[in-house]
N, C-alpha and C positions, 0 to 999 in steps of 0.2 A: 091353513089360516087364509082365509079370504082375503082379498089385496084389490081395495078400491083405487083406481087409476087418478089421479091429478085432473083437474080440466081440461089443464090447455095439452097434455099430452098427446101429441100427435093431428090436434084440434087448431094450434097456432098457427100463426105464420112464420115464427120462430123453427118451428118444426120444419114447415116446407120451405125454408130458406135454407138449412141444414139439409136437408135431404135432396135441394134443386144444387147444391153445392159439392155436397160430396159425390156426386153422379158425373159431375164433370170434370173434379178431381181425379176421380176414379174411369174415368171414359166410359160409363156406362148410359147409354142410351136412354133404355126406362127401365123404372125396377115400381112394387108397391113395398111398402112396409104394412105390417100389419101387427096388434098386440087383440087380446084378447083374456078379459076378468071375470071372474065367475063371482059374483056375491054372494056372504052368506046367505040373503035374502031371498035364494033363485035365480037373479036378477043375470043377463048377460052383459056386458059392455066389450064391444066390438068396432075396433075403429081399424080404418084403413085408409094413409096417403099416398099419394101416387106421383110419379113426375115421370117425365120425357116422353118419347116416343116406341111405339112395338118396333120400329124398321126405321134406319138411316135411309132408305131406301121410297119405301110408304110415307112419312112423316105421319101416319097415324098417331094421334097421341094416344099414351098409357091412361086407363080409365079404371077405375073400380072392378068392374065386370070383365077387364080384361086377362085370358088366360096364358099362362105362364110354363114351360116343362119345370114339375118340382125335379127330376131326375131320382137318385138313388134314396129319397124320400120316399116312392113309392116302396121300398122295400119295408116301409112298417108297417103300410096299408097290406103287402103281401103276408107281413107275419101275422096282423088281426085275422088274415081269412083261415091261417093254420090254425091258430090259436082257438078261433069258433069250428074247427075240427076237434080240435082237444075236448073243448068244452061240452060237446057231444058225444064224445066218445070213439068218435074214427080212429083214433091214433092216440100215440102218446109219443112225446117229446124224446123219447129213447126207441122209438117205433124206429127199425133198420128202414132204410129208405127201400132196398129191393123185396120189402115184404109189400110196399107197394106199388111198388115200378119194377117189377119182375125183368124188364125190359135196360132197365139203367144198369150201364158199365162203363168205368174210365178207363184208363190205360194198366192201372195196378189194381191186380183181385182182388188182394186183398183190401183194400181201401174202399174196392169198390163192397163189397159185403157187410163193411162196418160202418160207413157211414149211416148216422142218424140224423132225423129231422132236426133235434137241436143244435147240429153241430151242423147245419145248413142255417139256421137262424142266428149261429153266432160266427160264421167264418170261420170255423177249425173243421172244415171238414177236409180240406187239404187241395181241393179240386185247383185248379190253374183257375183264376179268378178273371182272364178277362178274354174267355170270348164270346165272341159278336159275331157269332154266323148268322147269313140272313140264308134264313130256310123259308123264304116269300111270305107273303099275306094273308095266306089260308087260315082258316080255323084249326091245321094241324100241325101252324107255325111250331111251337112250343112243344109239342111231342115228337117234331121230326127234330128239332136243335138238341132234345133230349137224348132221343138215338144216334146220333153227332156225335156225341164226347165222345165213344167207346176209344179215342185218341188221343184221348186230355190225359194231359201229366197231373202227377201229384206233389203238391210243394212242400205237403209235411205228410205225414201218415193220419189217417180219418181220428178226430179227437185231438190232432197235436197244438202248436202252436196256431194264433190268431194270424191272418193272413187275408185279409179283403179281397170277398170273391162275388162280383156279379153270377157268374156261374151258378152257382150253390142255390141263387133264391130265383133263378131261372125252374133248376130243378124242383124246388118248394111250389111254384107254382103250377106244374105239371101235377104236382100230389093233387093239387087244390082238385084241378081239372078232372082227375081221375075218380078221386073219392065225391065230387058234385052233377057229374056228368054234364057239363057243361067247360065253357072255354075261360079261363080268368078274366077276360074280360065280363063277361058274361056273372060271373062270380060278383065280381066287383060292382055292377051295376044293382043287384038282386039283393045282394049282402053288408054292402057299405053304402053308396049312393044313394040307393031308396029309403032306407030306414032312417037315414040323417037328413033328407031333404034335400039331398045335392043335385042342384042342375047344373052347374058350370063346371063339370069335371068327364075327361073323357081321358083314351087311350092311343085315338089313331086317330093321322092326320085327315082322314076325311072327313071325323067328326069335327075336330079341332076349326075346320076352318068354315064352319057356321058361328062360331064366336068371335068377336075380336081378340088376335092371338100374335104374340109375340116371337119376334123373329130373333134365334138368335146373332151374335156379333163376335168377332174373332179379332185375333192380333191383326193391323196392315201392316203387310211384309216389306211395305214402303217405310222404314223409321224413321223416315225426314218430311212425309207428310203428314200437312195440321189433321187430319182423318187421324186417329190413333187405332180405331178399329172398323170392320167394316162386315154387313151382314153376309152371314153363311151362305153358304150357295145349297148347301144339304140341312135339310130341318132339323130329321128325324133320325133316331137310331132304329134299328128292324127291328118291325112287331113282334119277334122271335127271341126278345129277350127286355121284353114287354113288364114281369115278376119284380127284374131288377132297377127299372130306370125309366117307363113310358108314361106315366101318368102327367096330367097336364088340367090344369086347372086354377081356378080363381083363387084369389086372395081369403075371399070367404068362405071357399070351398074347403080351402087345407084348413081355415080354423074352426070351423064345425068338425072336422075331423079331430084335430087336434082337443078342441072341445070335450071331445065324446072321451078319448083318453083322461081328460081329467076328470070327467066326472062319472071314472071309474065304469068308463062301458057304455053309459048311457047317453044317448045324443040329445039335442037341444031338441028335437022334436019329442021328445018324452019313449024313444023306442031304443032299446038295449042293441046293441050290437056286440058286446063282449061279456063274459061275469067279469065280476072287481078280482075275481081271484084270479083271474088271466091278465088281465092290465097290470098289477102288481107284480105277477110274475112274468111282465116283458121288462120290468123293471129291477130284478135281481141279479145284482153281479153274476157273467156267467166264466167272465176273463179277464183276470187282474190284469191293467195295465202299470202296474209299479215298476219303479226303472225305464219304464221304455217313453212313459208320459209324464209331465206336470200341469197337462191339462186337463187331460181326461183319465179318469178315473179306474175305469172299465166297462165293459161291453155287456150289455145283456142280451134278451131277444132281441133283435132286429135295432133297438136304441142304443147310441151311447150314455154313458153315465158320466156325468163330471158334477163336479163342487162349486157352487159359487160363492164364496166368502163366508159357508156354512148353511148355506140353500142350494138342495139337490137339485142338479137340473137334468134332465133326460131329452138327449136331443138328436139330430141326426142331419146332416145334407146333402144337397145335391150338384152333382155337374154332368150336365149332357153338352151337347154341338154351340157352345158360343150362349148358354143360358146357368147360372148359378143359384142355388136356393140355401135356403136358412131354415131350419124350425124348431127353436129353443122352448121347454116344456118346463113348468116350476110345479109338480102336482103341490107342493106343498104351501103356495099360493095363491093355487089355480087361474094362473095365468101362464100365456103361451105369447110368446114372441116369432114372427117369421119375416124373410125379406125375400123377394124375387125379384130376379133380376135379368135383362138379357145382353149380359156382357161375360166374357172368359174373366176380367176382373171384377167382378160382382161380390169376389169375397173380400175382397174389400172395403168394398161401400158396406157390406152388411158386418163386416168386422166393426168399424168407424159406429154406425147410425147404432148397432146395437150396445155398444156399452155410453153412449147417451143414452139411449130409452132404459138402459138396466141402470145407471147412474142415478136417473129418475124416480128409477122403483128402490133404490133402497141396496141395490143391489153389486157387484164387482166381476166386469167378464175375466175371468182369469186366462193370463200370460203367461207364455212358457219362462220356467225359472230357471236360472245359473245357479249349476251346485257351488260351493266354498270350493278352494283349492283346485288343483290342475286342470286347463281344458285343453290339452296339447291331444290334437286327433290324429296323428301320424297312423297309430294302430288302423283305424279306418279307414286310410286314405286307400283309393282303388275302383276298381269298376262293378258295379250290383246291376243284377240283369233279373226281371222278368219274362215270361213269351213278349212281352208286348211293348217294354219300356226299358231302360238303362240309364244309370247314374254312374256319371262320372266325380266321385270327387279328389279334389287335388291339391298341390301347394300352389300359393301363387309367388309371383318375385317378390314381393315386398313381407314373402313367412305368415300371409295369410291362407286362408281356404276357400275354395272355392265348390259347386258345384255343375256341373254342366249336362242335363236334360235330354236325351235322345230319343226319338219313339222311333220303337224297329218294326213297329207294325201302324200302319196310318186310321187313326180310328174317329176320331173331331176333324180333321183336317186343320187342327191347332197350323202353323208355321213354326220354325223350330226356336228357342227362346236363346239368346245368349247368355253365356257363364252367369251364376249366380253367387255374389257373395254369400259365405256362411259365418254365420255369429257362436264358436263354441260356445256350449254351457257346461259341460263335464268332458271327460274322456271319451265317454262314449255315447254325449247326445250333444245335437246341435239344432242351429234354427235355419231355417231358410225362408225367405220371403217368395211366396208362390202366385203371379199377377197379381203384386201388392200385400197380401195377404198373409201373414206366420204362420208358416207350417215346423213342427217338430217332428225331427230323424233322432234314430236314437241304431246303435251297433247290438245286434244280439246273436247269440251260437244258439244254434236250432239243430239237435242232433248231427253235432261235431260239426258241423259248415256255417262258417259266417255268413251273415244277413245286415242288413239294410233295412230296418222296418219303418216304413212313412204309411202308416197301414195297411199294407201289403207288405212280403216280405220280399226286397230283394238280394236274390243269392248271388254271393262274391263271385268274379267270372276270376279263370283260371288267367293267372300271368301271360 
């Protein structure tokens, strides 16, 4: 059902009075918002406001045309290019990945021979989910990161539990490369960019900085100075893991893509980039999240799926170096909501401004819920470790909880956070505010060893 926009939505001054407010609420530098209505008529309506500045540093101000890193957004753009594999016939979604990467192997054989492409497009493939080798600049970044793993652990067995893995759609985009003969970049430009019209969208920073482009902004390790955050010193993540997190582009750019998802494949310039029967099936539950979420629902291809007060929404975001994104999809409205932002607290301004713009439409961003009866977490209290990150949680004096954030591996160059209250909501889930933002942990046993799932699983470290 087509969903005609208000006037002043986003058109106010109301609007940018709200959005020049929550930005400094939120210490966030510059961000755009953006929504986007399809009518039954054909008709597009695309609006975009903007406030602050690309750089504390620059005082450039944030502008329409300005580009932004979407981050782990790019990973739906990498699932459409599989998915125009499927549709062609290269492969199929149960296709064992070494039937075409002969060349791929992790650390467990077995895991390694069983993994399949859809369990690289829904994070069960089991791969160790965060690493970041920079295999250089070359066009054979991505096939040498590939030959890399033969040393990656395995956090469940290929098909087990969900476990968020940049890794995985690193690998998907090597398929891409292989079965097109060409680079994903290269893919991306031929296959999505051109056919929807996109010029404000790129992958690497020497493109990026022909456009006016956003810098991102991190915690100041000073907590007593008025500065709250202060820009990166490191922009980019390596082009070498480009599949899962480099794409970087305008506000109009991600909603013409966005666009194209709603309308079932087809982009605003009138040229198809996917069938309706592959959009629809990036959109089929692929991994219940019951028990472990009250937000989201479950996982398909590459989007997640949540409910909004009985309107489906299929969405996904991003976090790279000091930049946060948003991209909220209602096929069943055909409207798309997003926020970019260049702050490490940005989920929060886009937490805030989106459920006013969803309040607007009729709509309810849903909060994580407290079950009835016991929220006593003692069971979970203890330390969960990934290769790259650890959570401590714990009692505090006063017979609360707490959690306390460590990265054992330096990947943002984030600064480290202090204790984090926790808000039980059951025995085995709770809430944490993450730079402002609500995140929900929930305790789960993953073949006999407890976990820690804040969408990755973290495994109980040993007493």
């Amino acid at each position: 059902m087509p969903t005609k926009l208000a006037a002043d939505l986003l058109n106010s001054p109301h609007w940018q009075q709200r959005l020049d407010t929550l930005a400094t609420k939120h210490s966030v530098p510059g961000a755009q918002v953006g929504v986007v209505a399809l009518g039954d008529d054909g008709s597009v309506d695309v609006r975009v406001l903007t406030t602050g500045l690309t750089s504390l540093k620059t005082k450039v101000e944030v502008d329409a045309d300005t580009l932004f890193q979407i981050g782990s957004i790019t990973k739906i753009w990498t699932t459409t290019l599989v998915m125009q594999l499927v549709d062609e016939g290269l492969l199929t979604l149960d296709t064992p990945v070494v039937e075409v990467l002969p060349e791929f192997a992790i650390a467990d054989a077995d895991n390694t021979k069983n993994v399949t492409v859809r369990q690289l497009l829904t994070h069960t493939a089991g791969i160790d989910g965060d690493v970041f080798t920079d295999t250089g600049d070359g066009d054979d970044c991505i096939e040498k990161y590939v030959t890399g793993l033969a040393s990656a652990i395995s956090v469940t067995p290929a098909g087990g539990h969900l476990s968020y893995s940049n890794t995985g759609f690193v690998v998907a985009g090597r398929i891409v490369e292989v079965l097109r003969g060409q680079t994903w970049d290269e893919a991306l430009t031929e296959r999505i960019y051109r056919p929807l019209g996109l010029t404000q969208a790129v992958t690497r920073p020497e493109d990026a900085i022909l456009f006016r482009v956003a810098v991102g902004h991190l915690a100041n390790p000073d907590q007593e100075s008025a500065e709250k955050v202060l820009p990166t010193t490191r922009w980019a993540l390596p082009r070498s893991v480009g599949p899962a997190c480099t794409i970087t582009a305008s506000m109009g750019d991600l909603l013409a893509f966005a666009a194209a998802h709603l309308r079932g494949g087809l982009g605003l310039t009138g040229e198809r980039i996917l069938s309706e029967e592959s959009v629809a099936a990036m959109r089929v539950p692929q991994f219940d999240l019951a028990g472990l979420s009250t937000v989201d629902q479950g996982w398909g291809l590459g989007w997640i799926l949540s409910d909004w007060n009985g309107v489906s929404c299929v969405h996904h975001s991003g976090g790279v170096i000091g930049q946060i994104a948003q991209l909220h999809t209602f096929p069943e409205l055909g409207v798309a909501i997003s926020v970019l932002t260049n702050s490490h607290r940005g989920a929060a301004l886009a937490h805030d401004i989106e459920t006013e713009i969803a309040h607007a439409l009729g709509l309810t961003y849903p909060e994580p819920e407290a079950e009835p009866g016991e929220t006593d977490l003692s069971a979970l209290v203890g330390a969960y470790e990934t290769t790259t990150d650890r959570i401590e949680l714990s009692r505090t004096k006063d017979g609360g909880y707490q959690v306390q954030m460590v990265a054992r591996v330096e990947i943002t160059g984030e600064p480290p956070m202090p204790p984090l209250p926790v808000t039980p909501l059951s025995r085995s889930r709770f809430l944490v505010e993450l730079a402002g933002a609500p995140f929900e942990a929930a305790g789960v046993t993953v073949n006999g060893d407890e976990h820690l799932y804040m969408t990755r699983l973290f495994k109980k470290a040993d007493a």
